[in-house]
C-alpha positions as CSV (number, residue, x, y, z in Angstrom):
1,X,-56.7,49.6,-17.7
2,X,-56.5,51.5,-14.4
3,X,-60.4,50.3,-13.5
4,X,-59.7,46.9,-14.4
5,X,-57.1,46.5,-12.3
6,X,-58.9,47.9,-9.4
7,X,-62.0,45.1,-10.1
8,X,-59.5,43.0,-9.7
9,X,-58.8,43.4,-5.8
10,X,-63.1,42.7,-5.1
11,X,-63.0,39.6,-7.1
12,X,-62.9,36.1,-4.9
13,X,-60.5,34.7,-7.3
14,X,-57.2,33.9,-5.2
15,X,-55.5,34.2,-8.5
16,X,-57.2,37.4,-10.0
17,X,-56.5,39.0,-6.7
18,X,-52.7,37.6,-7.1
19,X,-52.0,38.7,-10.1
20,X,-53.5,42.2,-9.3
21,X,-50.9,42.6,-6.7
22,X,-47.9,41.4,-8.8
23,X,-49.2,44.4,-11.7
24,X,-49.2,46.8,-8.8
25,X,-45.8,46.1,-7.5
26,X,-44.3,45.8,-11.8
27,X,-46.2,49.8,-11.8
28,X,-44.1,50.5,-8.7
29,X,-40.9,49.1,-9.6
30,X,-40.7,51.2,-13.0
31,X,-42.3,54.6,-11.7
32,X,-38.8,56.0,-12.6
33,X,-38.7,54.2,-16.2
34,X,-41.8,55.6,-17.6
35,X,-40.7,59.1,-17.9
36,X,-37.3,57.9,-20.2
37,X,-39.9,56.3,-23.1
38,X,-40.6,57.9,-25.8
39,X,-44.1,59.6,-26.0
40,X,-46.1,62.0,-27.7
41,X,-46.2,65.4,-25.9
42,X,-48.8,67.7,-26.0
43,X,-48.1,72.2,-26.5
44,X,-47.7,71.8,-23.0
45,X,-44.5,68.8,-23.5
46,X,-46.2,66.8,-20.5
47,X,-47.2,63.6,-21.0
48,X,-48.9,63.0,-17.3
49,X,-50.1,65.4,-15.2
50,X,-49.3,64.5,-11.5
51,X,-50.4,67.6,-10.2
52,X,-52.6,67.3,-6.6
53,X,-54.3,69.9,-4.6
54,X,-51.9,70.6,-1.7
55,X,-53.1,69.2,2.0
56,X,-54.4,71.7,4.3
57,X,-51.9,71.0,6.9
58,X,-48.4,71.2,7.0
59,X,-46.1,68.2,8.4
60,X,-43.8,68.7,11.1
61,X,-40.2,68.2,11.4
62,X,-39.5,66.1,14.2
63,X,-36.6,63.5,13.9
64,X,-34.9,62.0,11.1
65,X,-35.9,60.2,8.2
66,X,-32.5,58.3,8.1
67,X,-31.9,55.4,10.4
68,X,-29.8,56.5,13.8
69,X,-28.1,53.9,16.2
70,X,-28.9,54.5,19.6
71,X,-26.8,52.4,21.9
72,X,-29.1,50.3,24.2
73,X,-28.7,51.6,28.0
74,X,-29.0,48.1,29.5
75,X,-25.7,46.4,27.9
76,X,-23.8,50.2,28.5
77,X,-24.6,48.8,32.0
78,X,-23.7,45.9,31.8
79,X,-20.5,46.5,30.3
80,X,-19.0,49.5,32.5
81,X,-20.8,47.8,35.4
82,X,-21.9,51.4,37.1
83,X,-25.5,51.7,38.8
84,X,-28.4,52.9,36.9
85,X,-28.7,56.2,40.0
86,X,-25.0,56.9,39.2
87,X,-25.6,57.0,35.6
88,X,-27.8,59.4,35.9
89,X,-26.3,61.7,37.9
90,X,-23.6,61.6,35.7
91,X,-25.4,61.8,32.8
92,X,-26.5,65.4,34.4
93,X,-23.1,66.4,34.8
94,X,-22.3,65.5,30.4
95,X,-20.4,62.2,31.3
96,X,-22.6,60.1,29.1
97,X,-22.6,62.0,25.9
98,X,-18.1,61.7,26.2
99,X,-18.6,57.9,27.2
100,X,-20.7,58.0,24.0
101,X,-18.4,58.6,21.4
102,X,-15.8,55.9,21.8
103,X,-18.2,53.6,19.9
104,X,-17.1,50.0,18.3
105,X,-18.2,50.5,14.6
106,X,-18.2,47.1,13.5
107,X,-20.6,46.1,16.3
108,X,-22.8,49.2,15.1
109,X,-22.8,47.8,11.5
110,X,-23.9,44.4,12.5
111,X,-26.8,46.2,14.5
112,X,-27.9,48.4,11.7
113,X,-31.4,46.9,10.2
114,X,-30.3,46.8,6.7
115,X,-34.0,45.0,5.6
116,X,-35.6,48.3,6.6
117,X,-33.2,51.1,5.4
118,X,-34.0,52.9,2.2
119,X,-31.7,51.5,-0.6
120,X,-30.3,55.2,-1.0
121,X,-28.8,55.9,2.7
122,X,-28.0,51.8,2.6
123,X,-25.5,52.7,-0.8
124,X,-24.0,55.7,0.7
125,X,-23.5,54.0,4.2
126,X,-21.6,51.2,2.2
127,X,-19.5,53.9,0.5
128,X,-18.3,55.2,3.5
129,X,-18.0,52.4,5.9
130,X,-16.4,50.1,3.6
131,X,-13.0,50.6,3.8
132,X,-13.5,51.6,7.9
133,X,-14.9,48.6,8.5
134,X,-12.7,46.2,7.0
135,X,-9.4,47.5,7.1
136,X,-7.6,46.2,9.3
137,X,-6.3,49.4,11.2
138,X,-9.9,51.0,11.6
139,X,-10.5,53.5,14.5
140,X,-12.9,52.7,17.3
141,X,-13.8,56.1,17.6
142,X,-15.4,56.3,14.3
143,X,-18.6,55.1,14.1
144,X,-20.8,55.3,10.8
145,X,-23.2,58.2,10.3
146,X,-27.2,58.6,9.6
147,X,-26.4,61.8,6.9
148,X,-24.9,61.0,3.9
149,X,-21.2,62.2,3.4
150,X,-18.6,62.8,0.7
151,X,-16.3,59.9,0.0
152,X,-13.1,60.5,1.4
153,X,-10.3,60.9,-1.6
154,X,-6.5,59.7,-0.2
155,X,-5.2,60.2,-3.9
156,X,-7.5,57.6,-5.6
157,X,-9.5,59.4,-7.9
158,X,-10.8,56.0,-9.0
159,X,-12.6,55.3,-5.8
160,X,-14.0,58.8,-6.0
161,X,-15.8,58.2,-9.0
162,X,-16.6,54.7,-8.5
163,X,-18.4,56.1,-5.0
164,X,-19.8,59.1,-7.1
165,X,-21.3,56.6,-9.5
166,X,-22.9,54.1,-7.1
167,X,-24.7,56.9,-5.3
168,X,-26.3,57.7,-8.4
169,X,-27.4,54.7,-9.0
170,X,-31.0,54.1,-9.7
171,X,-32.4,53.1,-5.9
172,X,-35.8,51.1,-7.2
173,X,-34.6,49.3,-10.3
174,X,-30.7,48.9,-9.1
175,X,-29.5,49.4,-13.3
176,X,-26.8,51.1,-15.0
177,X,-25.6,54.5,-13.9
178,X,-26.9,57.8,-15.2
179,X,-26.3,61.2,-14.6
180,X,-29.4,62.1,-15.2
181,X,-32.2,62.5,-12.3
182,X,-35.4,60.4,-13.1
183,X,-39.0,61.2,-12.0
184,X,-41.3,59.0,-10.1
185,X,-44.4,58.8,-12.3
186,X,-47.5,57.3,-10.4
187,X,-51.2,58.0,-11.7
188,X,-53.0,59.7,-8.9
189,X,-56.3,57.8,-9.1
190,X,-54.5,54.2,-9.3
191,X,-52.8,55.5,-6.1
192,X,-56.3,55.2,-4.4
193,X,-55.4,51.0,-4.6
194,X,-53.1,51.6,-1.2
195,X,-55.7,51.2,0.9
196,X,-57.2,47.9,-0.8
197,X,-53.8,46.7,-0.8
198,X,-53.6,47.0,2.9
199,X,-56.3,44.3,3.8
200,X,-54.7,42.3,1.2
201,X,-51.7,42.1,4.4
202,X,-54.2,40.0,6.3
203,X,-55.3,37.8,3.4
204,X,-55.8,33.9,4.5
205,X,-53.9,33.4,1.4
206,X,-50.3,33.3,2.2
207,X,-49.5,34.3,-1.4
208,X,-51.5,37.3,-1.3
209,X,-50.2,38.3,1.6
210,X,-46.8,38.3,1.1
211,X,-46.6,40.0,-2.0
212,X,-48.6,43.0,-0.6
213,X,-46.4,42.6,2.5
214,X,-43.3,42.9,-0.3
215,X,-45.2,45.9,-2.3
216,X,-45.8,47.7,0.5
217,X,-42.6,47.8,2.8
218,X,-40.8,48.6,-0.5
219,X,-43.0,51.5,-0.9
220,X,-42.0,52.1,3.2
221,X,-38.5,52.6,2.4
222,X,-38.3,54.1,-0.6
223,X,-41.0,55.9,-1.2
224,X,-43.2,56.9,1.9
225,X,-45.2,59.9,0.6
226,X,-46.3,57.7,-2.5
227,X,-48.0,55.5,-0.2
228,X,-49.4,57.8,2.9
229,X,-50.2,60.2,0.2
230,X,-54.3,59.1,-0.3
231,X,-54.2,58.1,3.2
232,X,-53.6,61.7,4.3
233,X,-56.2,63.2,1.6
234,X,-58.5,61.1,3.8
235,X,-57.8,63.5,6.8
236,X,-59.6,66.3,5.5
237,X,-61.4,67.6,2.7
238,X,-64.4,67.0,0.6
239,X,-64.0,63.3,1.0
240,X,-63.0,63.1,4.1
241,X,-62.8,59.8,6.2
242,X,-60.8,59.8,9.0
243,X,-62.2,55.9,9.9
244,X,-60.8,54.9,6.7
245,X,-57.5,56.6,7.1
246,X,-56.7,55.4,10.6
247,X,-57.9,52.1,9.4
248,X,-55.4,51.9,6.5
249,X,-52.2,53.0,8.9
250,X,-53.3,50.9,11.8
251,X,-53.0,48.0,9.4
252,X,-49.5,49.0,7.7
253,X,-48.3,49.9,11.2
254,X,-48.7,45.7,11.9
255,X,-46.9,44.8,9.0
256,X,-43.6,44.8,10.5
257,X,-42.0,44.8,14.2
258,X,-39.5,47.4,13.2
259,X,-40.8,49.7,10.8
260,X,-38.9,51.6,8.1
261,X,-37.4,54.9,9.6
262,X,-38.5,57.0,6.6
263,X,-42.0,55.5,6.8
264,X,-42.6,56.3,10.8
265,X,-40.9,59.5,10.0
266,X,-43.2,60.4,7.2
267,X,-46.9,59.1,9.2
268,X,-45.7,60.5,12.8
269,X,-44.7,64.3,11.2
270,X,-48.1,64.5,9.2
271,X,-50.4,63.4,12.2
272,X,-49.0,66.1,14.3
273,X,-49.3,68.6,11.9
274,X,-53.3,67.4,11.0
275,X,-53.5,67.4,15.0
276,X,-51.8,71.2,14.7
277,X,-54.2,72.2,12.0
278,X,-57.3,70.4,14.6
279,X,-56.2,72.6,17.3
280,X,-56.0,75.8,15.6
281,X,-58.9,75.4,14.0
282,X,-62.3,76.5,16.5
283,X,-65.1,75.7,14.1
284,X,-64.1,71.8,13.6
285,X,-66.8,69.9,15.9
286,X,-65.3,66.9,15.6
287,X,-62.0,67.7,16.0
288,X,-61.9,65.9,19.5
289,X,-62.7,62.5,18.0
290,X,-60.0,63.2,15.6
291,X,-58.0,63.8,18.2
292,X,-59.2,60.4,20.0
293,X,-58.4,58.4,16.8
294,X,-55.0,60.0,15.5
295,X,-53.1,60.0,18.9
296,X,-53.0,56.4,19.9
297,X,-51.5,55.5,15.9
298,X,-48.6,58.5,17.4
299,X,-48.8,56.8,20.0
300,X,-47.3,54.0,18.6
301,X,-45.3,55.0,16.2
302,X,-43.5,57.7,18.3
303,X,-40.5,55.1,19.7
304,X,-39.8,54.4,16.2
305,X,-39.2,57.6,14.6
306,X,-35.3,58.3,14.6
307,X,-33.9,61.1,16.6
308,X,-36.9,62.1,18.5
309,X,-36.3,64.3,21.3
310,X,-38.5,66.3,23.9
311,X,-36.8,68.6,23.0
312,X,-38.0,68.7,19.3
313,X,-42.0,68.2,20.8
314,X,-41.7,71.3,22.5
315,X,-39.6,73.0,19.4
316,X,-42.7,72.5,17.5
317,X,-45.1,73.7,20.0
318,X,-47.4,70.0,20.0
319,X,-46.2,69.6,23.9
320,X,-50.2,70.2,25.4
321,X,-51.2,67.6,22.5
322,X,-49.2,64.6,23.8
323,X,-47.8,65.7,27.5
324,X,-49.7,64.1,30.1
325,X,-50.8,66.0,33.4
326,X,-53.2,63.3,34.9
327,X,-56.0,65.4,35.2
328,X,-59.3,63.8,32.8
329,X,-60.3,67.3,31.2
330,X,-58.2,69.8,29.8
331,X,-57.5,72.9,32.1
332,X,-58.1,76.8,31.6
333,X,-54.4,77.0,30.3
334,X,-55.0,74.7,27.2
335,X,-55.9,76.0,23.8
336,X,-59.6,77.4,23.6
337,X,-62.1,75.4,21.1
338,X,-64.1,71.7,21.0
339,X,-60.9,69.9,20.8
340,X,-59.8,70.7,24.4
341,X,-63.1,70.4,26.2
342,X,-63.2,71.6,30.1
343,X,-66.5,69.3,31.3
344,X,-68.3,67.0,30.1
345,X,-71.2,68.3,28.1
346,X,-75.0,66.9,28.5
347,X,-76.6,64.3,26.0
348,X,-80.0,64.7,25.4
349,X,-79.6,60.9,23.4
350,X,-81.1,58.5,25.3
351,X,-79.9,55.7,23.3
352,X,-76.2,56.6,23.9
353,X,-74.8,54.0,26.9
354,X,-71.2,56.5,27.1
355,X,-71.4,60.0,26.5
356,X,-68.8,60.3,23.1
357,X,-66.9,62.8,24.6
358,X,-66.0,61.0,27.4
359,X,-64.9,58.0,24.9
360,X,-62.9,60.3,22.8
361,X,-61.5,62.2,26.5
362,X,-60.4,58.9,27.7
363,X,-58.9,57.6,24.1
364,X,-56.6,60.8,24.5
365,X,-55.5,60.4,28.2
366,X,-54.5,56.6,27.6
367,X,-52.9,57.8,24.5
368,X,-51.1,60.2,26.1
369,X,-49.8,58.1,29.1
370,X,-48.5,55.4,26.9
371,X,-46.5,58.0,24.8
372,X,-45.1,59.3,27.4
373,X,-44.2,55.7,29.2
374,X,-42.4,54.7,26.0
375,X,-40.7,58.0,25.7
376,X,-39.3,57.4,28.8
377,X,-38.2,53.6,28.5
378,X,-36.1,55.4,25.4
379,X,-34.7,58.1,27.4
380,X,-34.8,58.4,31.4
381,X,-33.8,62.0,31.3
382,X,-37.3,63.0,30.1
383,X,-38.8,62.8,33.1
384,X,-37.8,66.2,34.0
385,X,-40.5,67.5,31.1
386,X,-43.6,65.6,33.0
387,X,-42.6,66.0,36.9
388,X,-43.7,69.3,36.8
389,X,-47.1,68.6,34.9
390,X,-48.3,66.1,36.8
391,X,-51.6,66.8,39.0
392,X,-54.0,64.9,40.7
393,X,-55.9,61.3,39.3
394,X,-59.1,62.1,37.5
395,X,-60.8,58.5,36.3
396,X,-63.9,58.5,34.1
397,X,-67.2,59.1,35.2
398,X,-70.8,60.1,34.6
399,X,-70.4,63.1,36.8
400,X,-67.7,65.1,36.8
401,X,-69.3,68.0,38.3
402,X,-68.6,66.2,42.0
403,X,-65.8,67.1,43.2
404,X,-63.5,64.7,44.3
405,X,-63.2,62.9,47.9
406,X,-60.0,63.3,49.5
407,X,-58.5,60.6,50.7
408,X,-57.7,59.6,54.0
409,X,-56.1,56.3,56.2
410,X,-59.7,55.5,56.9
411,X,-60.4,54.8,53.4
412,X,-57.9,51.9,53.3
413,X,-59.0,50.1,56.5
414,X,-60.5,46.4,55.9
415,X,-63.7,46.1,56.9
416,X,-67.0,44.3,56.1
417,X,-68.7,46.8,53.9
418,X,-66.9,48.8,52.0
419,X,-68.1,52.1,50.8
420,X,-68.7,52.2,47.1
421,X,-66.8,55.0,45.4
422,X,-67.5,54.3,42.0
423,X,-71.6,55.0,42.2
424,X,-71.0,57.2,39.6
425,X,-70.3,54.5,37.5
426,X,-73.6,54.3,36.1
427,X,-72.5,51.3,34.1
428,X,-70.2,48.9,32.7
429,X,-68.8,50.9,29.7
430,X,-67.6,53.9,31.9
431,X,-66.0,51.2,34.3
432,X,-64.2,49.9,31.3
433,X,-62.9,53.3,30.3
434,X,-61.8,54.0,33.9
435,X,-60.2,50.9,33.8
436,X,-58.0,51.9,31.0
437,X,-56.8,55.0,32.3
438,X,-55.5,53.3,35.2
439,X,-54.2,51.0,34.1
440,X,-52.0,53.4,31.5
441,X,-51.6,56.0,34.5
442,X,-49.9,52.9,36.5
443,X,-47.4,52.0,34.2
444,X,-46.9,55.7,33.0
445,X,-46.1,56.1,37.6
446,X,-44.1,53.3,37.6
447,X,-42.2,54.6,35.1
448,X,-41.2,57.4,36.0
449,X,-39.8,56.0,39.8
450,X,-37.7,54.3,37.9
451,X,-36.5,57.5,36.1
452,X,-36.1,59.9,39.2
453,X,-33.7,60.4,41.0
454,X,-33.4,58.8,44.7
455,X,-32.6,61.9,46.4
456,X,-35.8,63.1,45.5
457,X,-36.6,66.2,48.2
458,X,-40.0,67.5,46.7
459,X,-42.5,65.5,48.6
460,X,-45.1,67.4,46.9
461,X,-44.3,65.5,43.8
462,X,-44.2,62.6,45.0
463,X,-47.3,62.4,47.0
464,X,-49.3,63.8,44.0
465,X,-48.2,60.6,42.4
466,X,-48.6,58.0,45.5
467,X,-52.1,59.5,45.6
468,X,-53.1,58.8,42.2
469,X,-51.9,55.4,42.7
470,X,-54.0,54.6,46.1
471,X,-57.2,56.5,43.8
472,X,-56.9,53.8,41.8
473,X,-56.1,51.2,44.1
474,X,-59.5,52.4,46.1
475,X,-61.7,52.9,42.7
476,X,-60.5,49.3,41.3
477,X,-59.4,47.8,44.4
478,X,-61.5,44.3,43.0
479,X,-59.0,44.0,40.0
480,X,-56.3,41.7,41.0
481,X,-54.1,43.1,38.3
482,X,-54.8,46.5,39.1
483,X,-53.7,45.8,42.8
484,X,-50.4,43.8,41.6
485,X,-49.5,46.8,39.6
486,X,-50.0,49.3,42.1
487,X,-47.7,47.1,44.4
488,X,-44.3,46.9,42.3
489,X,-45.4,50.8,41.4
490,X,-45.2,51.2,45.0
C-alpha cells in the first residue's frame, strides 16, 4: 500500500498526484485513531514498531515553542510620543520592561495569529482568556500568557471541568473527550513522502498545491518533529544528503509569511545543534560547506522563533557560529578544525573558476550579517553583544595573503584614472561574492547607527565601522546601489 502510494507522487496524472495528497493528509489526520482499533498483537503486544535510531546531534533550547506577543516598538512610539534616543536610555535604566506590563488584552487577542498556533495552546488560551476578555470588568493589566495555566475556579466547579475537559480534547481530530492519552502512529518509511510533498507546494496545479500547502502547515503546528524528522536523518548518517535536506526546508520555509512558532522552533533548535555537532567534530571535511548551507535557512528563520534572546545564543555557547566580527576568515580565537578555516587554502583544480572555500567563507559571513541585522531590527539593545566584535572589512578575494592597504584622504580624491584596488579580483565570480558581503555588511552598519546610542565617546568603534564602509565604497565605488547605501549608512 505504502509503495503504491509513493508511485503515485512521480506519476503525471494531475489526478493520481491529487488523490495521493488527499490519502496522505486522511493518514495524518487519524495518526492518533489507529492505536484505539482493535488488532492482533504479537508476544511482544505491539502492533507497529516506530522505533528510529536516535540523531547524532542534540537540539538546542533556544526560545519557545508557544506563540509570544511582542509589542511592536514603532506604535509604543507612536503612542507615548517619546524619541527613539530617550527610549533607549531609559530602556537601560528598566523603564521599558514596567511600561511593559500595562498591556490592553483585548488588542493582544486580536493580534495573536490564531491560523498558525497549534490547536492545543489555541484551546487552553481560549480557556483562560475567555471570561477576561469578555467580561465587561476585565483588567488591562492582564494580558494573556504563551504557557498554559490552570483554569481559575471562583466556586464553579462546572467551569473547572468543562475547561479540564476541553484541554483534553483530541487536538487533530477535534472529537469526544477521553481521558485517555492517544499515540501518534506514523510508519517510518511512508514518512520519507515529506520531501516529495514539498515540491508538490510549487505545483502549477492549484489543487495540488493547496492541499499539500493544507497537509503540511497542519503538520507545522501540530506536529513539527513528524515532519522535520526525515529531513534531519538527511543531516548525517549513512544516507546522508545535506542538498536534499536544505532543499526540502528552504521550500517549507516559503510556504507561509508567518510560519508556525512550534515549526521555526523545532527547524532553528536542530540546525544549531547539527552546526554544534559540525564544530566539535575535527575529522568532518566538509563540515564548512555544511556550515555554508545550514546558516542562511537560520538565518531566516531566527526572527521567527518565539522568545529568542542574545542572551539564550550565548547560554548555549553557538555565539562564534552566528556573531559577526567583519573580518572574512575566522581568527586564532575561534574553534580549531576545517569548519573555521584561517586562509584560504590552494586548489590544484584548474577547472574550478572560485576556490569552494571561499564560496562556502562568503555564504557564512553574509549569513551572519543578515542574522544579526534582523536580530537587531527585533531588539535595538543587542547591539551591545556585536560593538565589541566588530574589526576591520575583509571582502573576498583570490589572495588573501596581501595584506590590506590602509586607507587614506588620497584615496577618495576624483581624478581621471583611478587606481584599481580590486586586481585581485581575478574574475567575475569573486566580484560577485565581494559584492554580497558588502552589501550584507552595509545594511548590518547601518543598522546598528540606528541602535547606538548618540553620545557615543568610543571613536575607536566607530571609525572601525566608517572604515569598512569607505572599503566598500572604494572596492565597489562603480555600483550605484552600493554608493546610495553607503550614503544614508553614512
Amino acid at each position: 500500500m505504502f509503495q503504491n502510494l509513493i508511485r503515485h507522487f512521480e506519476r503525471s496524472d494531475d489526478t493520481t498526484r491529487l488523490e495521493a495528497v488527499r490519502k496522505i493528509g486522511i493518514l495524518i489526520n487519524w495518526r492518533f485513531q489507529i492505536i484505539t482499533q482493535n488488532f492482533v498483537s504479537d508476544r511482544s503486544h505491539r502492533p507497529f514498531k516506530l522505533a528510529r535510531p536516535p540523531l547524532p546531534f542534540l537540539a538546542m533550547d533556544i526560545g519557545s515553542s508557544l506563540f509570544i506577543h511582542v509589542e511592536d516598538p514603532n506604535e509604543t512610539r507612536d503612542k507615548d510620543d517619546v524619541p527613539l534616543e530617550l527610549r533607549q536610555r531609559l530602556a537601560e535604566l528598566g523603564w521599558a520592561e514596567e511600561n511593559a506590563a500595562v498591556i490592553d488584552p483585548r488588542q493582544e487577542w486580536i493580534k495573536t495569529p490564531m491560523s498558525i498556533l497549534p490547536a492545543n495552546q489555541l484551546d487552553r488560551l481560549e480557556v483562560i482568556n475567555n471570561d477576561m476578555l469578555f467580561a465587561p470588568s476585565s483588567s488591562p493589566n492582564s494580558s494573556p500568557q504563551p504557557s498554559p495555566r490552570k483554569p481559575r475556579l471562583n466556586g464553579d466547579r462546572s467551569q473547572a471541568e468543562e475547561a479540564a475537559a476541553l484541554l483534553r480534547r483530541n487536538s487533530s481530530s477535534g472529537g469526544p473527550v477521553s481521558g485517555v492519552r492517544r499515540r501518534a502512529v506514523f510508519v517510518p518509511a511512508l514518512s520519507s513522502i515529506f520531501s516529495r510533498l514539498a515540491t508538490l507546494l510549487f505545483d502549477p496545479n492549484y489543487a495540488i498545491a493547496s492541499a499539500a500547502r493544507t497537509t503540511i502547515l497542519d503538520l507545522m503546528r501540530n506536529d513539527p518533529g513528524l515532519l522535520t524528522r526525515p529531513i534531519l536523518d538527511n543531516l548525517s548518517g549513512d544516507t546522508k544528503d545535506v542538498n536534499q535536506a536544505i532543499s526540502t526546508l528552504t521550500a517549507l520555509l516559503h510556504i507561509h509569511r508567518s510560519l508556525p512558532p512550534p515549526f521555526t522552533h523545532n527547524v532553528f533548535n536542530n540546525l544549531a545543534g547539527f552546526l554544534k555537532l559540525l564544530s566539535k567534530n575535527v575529522e568532518t571535511p566538509d563540515s564548512l560547506r555544511d556550515f555554508s548551507l545550514v546558516l542562511p535557512l537560520m538565518s531566516s528563520v531566527a526572527t521567527q522563533v518565539s522568545g529568542m534572546s542574545i542572551k539564550e545564543i550565548r547560554r548555549s555557547k553557538i555565539e562564534h557560529l552566528v556573531i559577526p566580527t567583519g573580518t572574512l576568515w575566522f581568527t586564532p580565537s575561534a574553534p580549531k578544525g576545517p569548519m573555521f578555516p584561517r586562509h584560504l587554502k590552494s586548489s590544484n583544480n584548474p577547472f574550478e573558476s572560485v576556490p569552494p572555500d571561499l564560496v562556502s567563507i562568503t555564504m557564512v559571513r553574509v549569513s551572519q550579517n543578515l542574522f544579526f541585522f534582523s536580530m537587531l531590527k527585533k531588539n535595538y539593545q543587542d547591539v551591545q553583544v556585536i560593538r565589541k566584535n566588530m574589526t576591520q572589512l575583509v571582502l573576498p578575494s583570490a589572495d588573501d595573503r596581501r595584506p590590506l592597504k590602509n586607507l587614506d584622504a588620497f584615496d577618495f580624491l576624483p581624478r581621471r584614472y583611478q587606481p584599481d584596488y580590486r586586481s585581485s579580483l581575478k574574475n567575475s565570480a569573486i566580484e560577485v561574492l565581494s559584492l554580497m558581503l558588502a552589501r550584507s555588511y552595509i545594511l548590518l552598519t547601518t543598522q546598528i547607527f540606528r541602535s547606538m546610542p548618540r553620545h557615543l565617546n568610543d571613536r575607536f568603534e566607530l571609525a572601525v565601522l566608517i572604515e569598512g564602509l569607505n572599503r566598500v565604497l572604494v572596492v565597489h565605488g562603480d555600483d550605484i546601489n552600493i554608493v546610495s547605501q553607503v550614503i544614508i549608512g553614512q
